[in-house]
Structure formats: structure tokens, C-alpha cells
C-alpha positions as a printed Julia matrix, in Angstrom:
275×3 Matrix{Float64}:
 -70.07  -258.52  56.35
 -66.99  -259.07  53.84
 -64.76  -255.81  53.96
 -65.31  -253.6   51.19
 -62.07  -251.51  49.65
 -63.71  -247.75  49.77
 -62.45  -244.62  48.27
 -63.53  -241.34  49.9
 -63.15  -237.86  48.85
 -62.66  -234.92  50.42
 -61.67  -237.43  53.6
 -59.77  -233.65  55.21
 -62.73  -232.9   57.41
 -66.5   -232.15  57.69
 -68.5   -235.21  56.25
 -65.22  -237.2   54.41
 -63.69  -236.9   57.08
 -66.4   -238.31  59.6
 -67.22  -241.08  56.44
 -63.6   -242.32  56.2
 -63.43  -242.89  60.24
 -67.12  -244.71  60.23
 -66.43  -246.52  57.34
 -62.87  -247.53  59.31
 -65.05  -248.5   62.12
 -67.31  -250.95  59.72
 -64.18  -252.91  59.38
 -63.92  -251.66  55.89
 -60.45  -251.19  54.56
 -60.53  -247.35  53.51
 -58.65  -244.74  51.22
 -59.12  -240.68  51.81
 -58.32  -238.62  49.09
 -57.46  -234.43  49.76
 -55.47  -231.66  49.31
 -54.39  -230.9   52.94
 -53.01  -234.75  53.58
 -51.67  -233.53  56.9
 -55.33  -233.19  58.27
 -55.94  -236.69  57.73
 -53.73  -238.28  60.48
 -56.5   -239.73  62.47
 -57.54  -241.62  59.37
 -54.09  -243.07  59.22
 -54.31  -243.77  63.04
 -57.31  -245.82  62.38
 -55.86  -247.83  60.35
 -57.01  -246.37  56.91
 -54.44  -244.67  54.16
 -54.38  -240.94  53.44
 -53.47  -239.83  49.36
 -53.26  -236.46  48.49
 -55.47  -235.9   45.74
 -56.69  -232.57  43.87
 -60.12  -233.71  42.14
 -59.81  -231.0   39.62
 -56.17  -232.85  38.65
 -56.57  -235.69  36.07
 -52.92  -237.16  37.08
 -53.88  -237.23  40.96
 -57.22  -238.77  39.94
 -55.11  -241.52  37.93
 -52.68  -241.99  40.67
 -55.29  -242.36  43.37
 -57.07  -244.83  42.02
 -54.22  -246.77  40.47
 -52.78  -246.65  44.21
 -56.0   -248.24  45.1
 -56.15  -251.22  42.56
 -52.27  -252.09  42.59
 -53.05  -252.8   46.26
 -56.2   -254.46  46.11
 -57.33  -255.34  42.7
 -60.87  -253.75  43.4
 -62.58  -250.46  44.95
 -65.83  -251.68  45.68
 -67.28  -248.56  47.14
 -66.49  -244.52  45.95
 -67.94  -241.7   48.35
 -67.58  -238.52  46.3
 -67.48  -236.01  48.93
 -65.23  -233.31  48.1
 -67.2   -229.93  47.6
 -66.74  -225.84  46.78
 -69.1   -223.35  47.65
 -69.02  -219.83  46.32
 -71.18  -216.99  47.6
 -72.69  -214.1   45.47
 -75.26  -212.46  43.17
 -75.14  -213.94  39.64
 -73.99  -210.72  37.87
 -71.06  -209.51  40.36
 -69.68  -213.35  40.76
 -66.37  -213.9   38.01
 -67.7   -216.66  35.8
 -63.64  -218.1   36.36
 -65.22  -218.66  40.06
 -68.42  -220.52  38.47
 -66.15  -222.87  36.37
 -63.92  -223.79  39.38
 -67.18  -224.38  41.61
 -67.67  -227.04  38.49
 -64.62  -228.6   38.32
 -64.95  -229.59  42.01
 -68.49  -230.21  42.46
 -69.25  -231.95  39.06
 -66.72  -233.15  37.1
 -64.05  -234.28  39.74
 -67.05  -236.47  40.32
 -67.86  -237.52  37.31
 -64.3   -238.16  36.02
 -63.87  -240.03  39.51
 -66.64  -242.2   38.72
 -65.46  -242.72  35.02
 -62.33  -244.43  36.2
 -63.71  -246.75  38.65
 -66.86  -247.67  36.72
 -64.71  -250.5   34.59
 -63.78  -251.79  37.6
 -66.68  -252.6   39.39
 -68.51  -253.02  36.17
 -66.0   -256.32  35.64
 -66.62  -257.67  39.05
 -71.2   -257.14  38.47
 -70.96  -255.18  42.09
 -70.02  -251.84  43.49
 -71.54  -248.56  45.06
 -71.34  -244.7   44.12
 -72.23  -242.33  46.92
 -72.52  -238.96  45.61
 -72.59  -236.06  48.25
 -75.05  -233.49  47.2
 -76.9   -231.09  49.56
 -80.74  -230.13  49.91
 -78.9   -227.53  47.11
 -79.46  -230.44  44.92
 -83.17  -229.71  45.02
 -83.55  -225.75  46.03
 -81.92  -222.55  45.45
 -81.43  -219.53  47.44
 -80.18  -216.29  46.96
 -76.52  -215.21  46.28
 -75.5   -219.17  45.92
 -76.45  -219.94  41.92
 -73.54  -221.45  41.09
 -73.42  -223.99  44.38
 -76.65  -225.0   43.93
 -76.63  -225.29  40.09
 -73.69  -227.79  40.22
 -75.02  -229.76  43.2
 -78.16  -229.86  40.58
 -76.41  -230.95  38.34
 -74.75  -233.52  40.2
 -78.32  -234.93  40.91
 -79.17  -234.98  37.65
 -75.86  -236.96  36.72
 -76.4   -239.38  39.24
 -80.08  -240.37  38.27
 -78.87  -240.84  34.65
 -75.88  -242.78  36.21
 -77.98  -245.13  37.94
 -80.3   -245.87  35.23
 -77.22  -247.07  33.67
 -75.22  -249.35  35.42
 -77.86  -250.72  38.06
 -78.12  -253.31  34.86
 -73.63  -254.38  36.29
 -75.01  -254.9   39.9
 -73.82  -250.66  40.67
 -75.87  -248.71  42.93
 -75.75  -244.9   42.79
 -76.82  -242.97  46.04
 -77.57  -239.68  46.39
 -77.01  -238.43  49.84
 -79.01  -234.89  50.59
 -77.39  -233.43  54.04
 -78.87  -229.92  55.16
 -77.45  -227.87  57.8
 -74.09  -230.0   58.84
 -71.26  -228.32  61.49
 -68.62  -228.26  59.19
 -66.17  -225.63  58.55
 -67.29  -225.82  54.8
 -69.34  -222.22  54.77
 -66.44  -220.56  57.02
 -65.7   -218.21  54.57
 -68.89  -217.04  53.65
 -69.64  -213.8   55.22
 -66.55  -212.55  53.67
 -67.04  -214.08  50.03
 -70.55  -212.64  49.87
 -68.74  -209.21  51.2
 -65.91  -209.3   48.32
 -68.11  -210.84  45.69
 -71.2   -208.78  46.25
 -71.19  -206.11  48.84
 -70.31  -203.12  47.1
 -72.66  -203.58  44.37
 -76.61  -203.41  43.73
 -76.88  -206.29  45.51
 -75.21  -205.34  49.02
 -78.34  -205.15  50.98
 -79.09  -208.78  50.59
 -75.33  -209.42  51.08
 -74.67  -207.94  53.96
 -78.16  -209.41  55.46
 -77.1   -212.76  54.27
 -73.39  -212.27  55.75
 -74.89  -211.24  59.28
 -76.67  -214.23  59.51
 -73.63  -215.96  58.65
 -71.76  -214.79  61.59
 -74.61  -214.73  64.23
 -73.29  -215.71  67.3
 -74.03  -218.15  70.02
 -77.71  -219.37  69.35
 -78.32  -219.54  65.8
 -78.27  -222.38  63.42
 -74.53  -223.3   63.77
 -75.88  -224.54  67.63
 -78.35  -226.59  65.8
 -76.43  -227.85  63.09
 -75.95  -231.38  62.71
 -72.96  -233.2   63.92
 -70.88  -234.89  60.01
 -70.92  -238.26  62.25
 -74.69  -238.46  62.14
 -74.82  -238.11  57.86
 -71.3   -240.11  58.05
 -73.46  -243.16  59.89
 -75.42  -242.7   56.89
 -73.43  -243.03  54.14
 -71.99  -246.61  55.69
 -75.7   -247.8   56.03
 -76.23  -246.8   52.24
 -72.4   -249.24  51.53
 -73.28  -251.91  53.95
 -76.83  -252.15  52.04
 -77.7   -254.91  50.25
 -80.53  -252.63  48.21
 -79.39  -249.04  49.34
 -81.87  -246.07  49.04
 -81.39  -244.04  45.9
 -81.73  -240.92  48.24
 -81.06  -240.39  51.74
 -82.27  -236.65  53.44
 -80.41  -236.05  56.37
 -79.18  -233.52  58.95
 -80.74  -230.42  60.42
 -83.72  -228.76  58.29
 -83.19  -230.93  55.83
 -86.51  -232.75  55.61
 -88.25  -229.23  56.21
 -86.71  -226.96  53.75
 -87.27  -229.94  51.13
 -91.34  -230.29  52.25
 -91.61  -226.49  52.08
 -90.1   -226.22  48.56
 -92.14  -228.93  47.09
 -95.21  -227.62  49.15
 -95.5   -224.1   48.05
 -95.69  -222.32  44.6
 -91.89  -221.06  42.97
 -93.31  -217.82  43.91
 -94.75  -218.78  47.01
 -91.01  -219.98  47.95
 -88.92  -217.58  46.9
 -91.42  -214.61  48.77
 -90.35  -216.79  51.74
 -86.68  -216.7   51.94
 -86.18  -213.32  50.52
 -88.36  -212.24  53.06
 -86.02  -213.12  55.37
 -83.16  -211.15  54.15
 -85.77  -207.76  53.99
């Protein structure tokens, strides 16, 4: 198939960074976008470009994708990756931490997709992958304002693709559940500094134990970025992509026990767990 010009957030590591080198791989001619440019070299090795890029900075946005069209007059393909997670209880977590965690996780997105949307609109083809979570579709404990934005980038993305499928634009929504990224490193000690002093601390510190388990928990289990990576370039090599793709460790579970049992019935479950 033709090359396609493709723009991918968050391209540092984890799952934009595994994208940008399958996508490289396709033949594709590729762009990674992050703060920490230096941790992108093997992207440049391959033969892609590396632009630092701050999605919560309307001039990098701007720049980026200016860089993009000067060079190529198109960006037929935009993989917004880049994510923030913040641990803790709703009441101890600073609501200038729950703005930030939407800035990143919504609209970086959304003003992402704003400037490229003329684009592809002009040429009647193009492809938004938006990289969500199965936090798109549940909640847990001591992670509202994660799972709220990832909600609400769902939500954005369905109304998004009710509106330009009719320019020849497909919007994707990629679900990935338990991934080996570095992403959640700093969770035990978030949940600690947000929440473990407080009325909350049991649950905390139960849900910051499980975060550093050693040797044979989930992390061993986790799925490898590559494998939701190889899924993202099926979605951009598609002629009639999926609007949804579930993929990665638990994912398909957690998703079939959620819509299987009552809110109640759910939420018994999981903080069960952290008893």
C-alpha cells in the first residue's frame, strides 16, 4: 500500500513509542511528537523524524503540525497517544492535578485533531486513532480523574466520527488493558502522597502494595506495547477500520465483567479486593 504521512503522539515510549517503530516498519513515513526528544533516537534510526512537542502547548501543537505539512503537504494518519495518569481519592486529589490530567488526556487531543481535521477533510481521506484505555469504559477506585478523561475522550471520539465519516475520516478508538509500560511507575507513591495520610489510606496503601508486588504479579503478565502497536497499524492500513479495537492483557475480561454484572455487583468486586 501507498505510504501514509503519520503523526504520533507521545512517540517517547510505551505504546507511541512501539506505534511510531511499527508504523516505520509499514513503510509509512512517520513523525513522533514528545517532551523527552532524546528518548526517541531509535525512531530517528528507523528512518522516522522526532519533534519535541508538549500537547498541553498550543505553539508546539502549531509547529508540529506545520513541520509536518511544509514537508509533505498532507498527514494522512494522527495516533493520539500521549497520556497522564494521576492516582487518588476524589476529595484528597488537588483539582490543579484533575485539570492537568485534562489538558493531556482530552484536549491536547482534541486541539490535535482540530488542526489536522482541515487537512484531511480537503483531501476526502484520513484516520484518527485515539488511545483510550478499558478506563474509557470502567472506573476503579482512587483513579476518577484518569478514567473520567479517558471517558471523555470516548465520548469525543464517537461524536467525532459521526461527523466527519461524511469527508472519507475514520475515528478509532483503541481500548488497551494491562500494557508493560513504564506509564503507572509512579503510582504507589502518588496514591501514598495524594491519599495515604487521609481517610482513605487503607485503600491506598492496599492499592499501592499491589502496585509494587514483585516478581509474579500482573506486570509478568502484562502485555508487550508491540502487540497493541501491531494494532493500531492494522486499524491505518484498513480500508474500513474498526471503530473499536480491545486489546492487551485483561482487557476483554474486565470489559465482559463490567457490562455483565450490576454497578453494584461491580464495584462489591474490586473493592473487595482492596479489603
Amino acid at each position: 500500500m501507498a505510504a501514509k504521512i503519520c503523526l504520533v503522539t507521545g512517540a517517547s515510549s510505551g505504546i507511541g513509542h512501539a506505534t511510531a517503530l511499527e508504523l516505520l516498519r509499514g513503510g509509512h513515513v512517520v513523525y513522533g511528537g514528545a517532551r523527552r526528544v532524546g528518548q526517541m533516537e531509535a525512531i530517528r534510526e528507523a528512518g522516522g523524524h522526532a519533534l519535541p512537542m508538549d500537547v498541553t502547548k498550543e505553539e508546539d501543537l502549531q509547529r508540529v503540525v506545520r513541520t509536518v505539512l511544509d514537508a509533505h503537504e498532507r498527514i494522512d494518519v494522527l495516533v493520539n497517544n500521549a497520556g497522564a495518569v494521576v492516582h487518588g481519592a476524589v476529595e484528597d486529589t488537588p483539582m490543579v492535578m484533575a485539570r492537568d490530567e485534562f489538558e493531556v488526556n482530552v484536549f491536547g487531543p482534541a486541539r490535535l485533531t482540530q488542526l489536522v481535521l482541515p487537512h484531511m477533510r480537503a483531501r476526502g481521506s484520513g484516520t484518527i486513532v485515539n488511545v483510550s484505555s478499558i478506563g474509557g469504559e470502567i472506573a476503579l477506585p482512587l483513579g476518577a480523574w484518569y478514567y473520567a478523561s479517558k471517558h471523555a475522550l470516548e465520548a469525543f471520539s464517537d461524536t467525532l466520527r459521526m461527523e466527519v465519516g461524511q469527508f472519507g475520516i475514520d475515528v478509532v478508538v483503541v481500548q488497551p488493558g494491562i500494557i508493560k509500560t513504564d506509564f503507572e511507575a509512579g503510582t504507589a507513591r502518588q496514591l501514598r502522597e495524594i491519599s495515604g495520610a487521609g481517610a482513605y489510606r487503607e485503600m491506598a496503601e492496599a492499592m499501592a502494595r499491589a502496585a509494587e508486588a514483585p516478581v509474579g504479579h500482573q506486570n509478568d503478565q502484562a502485555t508487550d506495547p508491540g502487540v497493541v502497536a501491531t494494532t493500531i497499524r492494522e486499524a491505518v492500513e484498513s480500508d474500513r477500520p474498526e471503530t473499536r479495537y480491545v486489546v492487551g492483557w485483561q482487557a476483554e475480561a474486565l470489559l465482559n465483567l463490567n457490562r455483565s454484572l450490576s454497578d453494584r455487583e461491580f464495584d462489591a468486586t474490586v473493592t473487595g479486593r482492596l479489603g
